[in-house]
C-alpha positions in Angstrom: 106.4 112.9 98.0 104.9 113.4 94.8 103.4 110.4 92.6 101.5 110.0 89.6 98.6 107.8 89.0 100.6 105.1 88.0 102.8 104.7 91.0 100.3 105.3 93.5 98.2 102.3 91.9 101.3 100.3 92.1 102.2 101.4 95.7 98.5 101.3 96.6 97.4 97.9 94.9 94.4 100.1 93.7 93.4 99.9 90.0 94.3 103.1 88.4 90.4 103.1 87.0 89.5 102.7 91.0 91.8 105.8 92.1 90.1 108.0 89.2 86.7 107.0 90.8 87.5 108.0 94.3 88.6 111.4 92.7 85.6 111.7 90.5 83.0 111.5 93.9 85.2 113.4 95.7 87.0 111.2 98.3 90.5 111.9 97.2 91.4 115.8 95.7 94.9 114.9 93.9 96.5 118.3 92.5 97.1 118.6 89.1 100.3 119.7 87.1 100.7 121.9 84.4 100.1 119.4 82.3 96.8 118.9 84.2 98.3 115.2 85.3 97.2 113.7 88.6 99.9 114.5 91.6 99.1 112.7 94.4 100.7 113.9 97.8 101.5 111.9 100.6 98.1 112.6 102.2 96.3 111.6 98.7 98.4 108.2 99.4 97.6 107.7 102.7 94.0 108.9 102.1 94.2 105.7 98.8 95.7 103.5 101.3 93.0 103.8 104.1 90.1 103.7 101.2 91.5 100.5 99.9 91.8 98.5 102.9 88.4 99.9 104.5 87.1 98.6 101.1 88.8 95.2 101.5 86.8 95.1 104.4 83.5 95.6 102.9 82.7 99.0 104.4 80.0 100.9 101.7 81.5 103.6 100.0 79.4 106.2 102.3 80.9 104.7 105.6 84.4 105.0 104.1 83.4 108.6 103.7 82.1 108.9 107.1 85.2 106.7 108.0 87.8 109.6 106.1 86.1 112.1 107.6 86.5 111.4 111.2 90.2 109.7 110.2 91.1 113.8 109.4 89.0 115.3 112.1 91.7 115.3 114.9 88.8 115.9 117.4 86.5 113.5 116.7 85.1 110.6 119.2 86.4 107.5 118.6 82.9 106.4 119.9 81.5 107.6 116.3 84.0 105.3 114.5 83.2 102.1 116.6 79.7 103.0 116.1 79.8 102.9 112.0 82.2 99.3 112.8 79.8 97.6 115.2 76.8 98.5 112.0 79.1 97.1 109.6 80.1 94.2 112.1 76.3 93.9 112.3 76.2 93.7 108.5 78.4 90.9 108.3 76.7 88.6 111.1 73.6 88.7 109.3 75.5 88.2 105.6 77.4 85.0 107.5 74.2 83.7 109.0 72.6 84.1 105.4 75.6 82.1 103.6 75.3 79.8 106.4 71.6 78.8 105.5 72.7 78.7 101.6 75.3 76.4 102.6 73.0 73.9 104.6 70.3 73.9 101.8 72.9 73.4 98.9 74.6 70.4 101.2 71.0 69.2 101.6 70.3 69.3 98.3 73.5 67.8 96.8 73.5 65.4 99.2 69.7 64.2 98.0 71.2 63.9 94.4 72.6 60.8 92.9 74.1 62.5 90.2 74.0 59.8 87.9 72.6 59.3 84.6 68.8 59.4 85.3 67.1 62.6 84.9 65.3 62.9 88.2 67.3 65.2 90.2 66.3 66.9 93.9 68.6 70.1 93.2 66.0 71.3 90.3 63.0 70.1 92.0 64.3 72.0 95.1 65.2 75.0 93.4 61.8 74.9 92.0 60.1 74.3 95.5 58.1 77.9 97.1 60.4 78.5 99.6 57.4 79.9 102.1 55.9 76.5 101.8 
């Protein structure tokens, strides 16, 4: 199977602009034609693939090249590819507990608002409030 840019991005779902990127730091090494075009081989698709959905995901671009890596290393530990998941699943508890206070304040403070026609209003005086205090 050989694609150009075009139909990988459509197979893919990746923005053509995305796929270029990836190529540009090195995570996928398309060939080129004579015509110096982009052909992207089966591996380059499956390689696009896997970046796409470990993006979806919210891995950094750095883990999805640690990820890549070990994904082609036929020896690897599947211990090392847990261990970059359970950071990033880490990551993600903290980000959730985060929105989860920005949630409560923003229900607190909408709640407090009458949201009527007089100018006194609790969500500017609590987004003007020091938060350490």
């Amino acid at each position: 199977m050989n694609l150009n840019i075009g139909e990988v991005s459509k197979r893919t779902g990746l923005r053509a602009k995305t796929i270029r990127y990836y190529e540009d730091i090195g995570l996928v090494k398309p060939l080129r034609d004579t015509n110096d075009y982009r052909v992207f081989r089966e591996s380059d698709f499956h390689k696009l693939v896997f970046l796409g959905r470990a993006r979806a995901l919210g891995f950094s671009i750095d883990e999805c090249r640690n990820l890549l890596a070990l994904y082609e290393d036929e020896t690897r530990a599947s211990a090392e590819v847990k261990d970059i998941t359970r950071k990033h699943l880490e990551e993600i508890e903290a980000k959730i507990t985060d929105l989860q206070a920005m949630y409560e304040t923003l229900t607190h403070l909408s709640n407090a608002c009458a949201g009527d026609h007089r100018p006194d209003c609790p969500i500017l005086k609590g987004l003007s409030e020091d938060p350490c205090h």
